[in-house]
N, C-alpha and C positions, 0 to 999 in steps of 0.2 A: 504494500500500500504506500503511495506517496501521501508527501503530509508537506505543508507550507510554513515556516512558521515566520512570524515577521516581529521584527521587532528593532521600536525607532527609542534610542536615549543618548547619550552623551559616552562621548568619544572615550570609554575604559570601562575593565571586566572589574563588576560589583556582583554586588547578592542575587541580584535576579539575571544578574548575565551568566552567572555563573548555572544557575537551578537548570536554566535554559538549556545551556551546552552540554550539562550532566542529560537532560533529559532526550536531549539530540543521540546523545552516547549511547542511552539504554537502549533509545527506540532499532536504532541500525541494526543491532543485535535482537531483536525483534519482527525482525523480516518487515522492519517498515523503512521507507528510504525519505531521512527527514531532507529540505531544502531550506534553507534560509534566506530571506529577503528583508534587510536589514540597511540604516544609515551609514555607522560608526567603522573606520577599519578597524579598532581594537575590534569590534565584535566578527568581523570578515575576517580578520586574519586568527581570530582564536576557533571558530569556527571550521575553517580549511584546517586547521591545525589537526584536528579530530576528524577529519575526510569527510566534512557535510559540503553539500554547494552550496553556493552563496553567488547572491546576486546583492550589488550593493548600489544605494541610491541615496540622493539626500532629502527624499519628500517634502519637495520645496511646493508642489501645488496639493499634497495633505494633508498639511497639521500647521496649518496658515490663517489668517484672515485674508487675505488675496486672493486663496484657492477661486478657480471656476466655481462660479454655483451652477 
């Protein structure tokens, strides 16, 4: 099963960066193949780190007031 998981905070691995990548970890070994779509390279490159993909962006028109409506 693929799974997505996304996630936008500040550029270094904390509590919830960390919960995250543990749970990336479990799942691979679970016959689920997690991806990640993410801001931050600390979270990109710790990510790779643990062989999840990553796509990285800086969601500049989704967590704005300028976004398109």
């Amino acid at each position: 099963m693929k799974v997505l998981f996304v996630h936008f905070g500040d550029d270094w691995i904390a509590g919830s960066e960390v919960a995250l990548l543990e749970l990336m970890r479990a799942l691979t070994g679970m016959n689920v193949q997690p991806h990640l779509w993410c801001n931050a390279p600390a979270m990109q490159q710790a990510a790779q780190k643990i062989g999840v993909p990553v796509d990285r962006d800086v969601f500049a028109h989704a967590f704005d007031y300028s976004s398109p409506r």
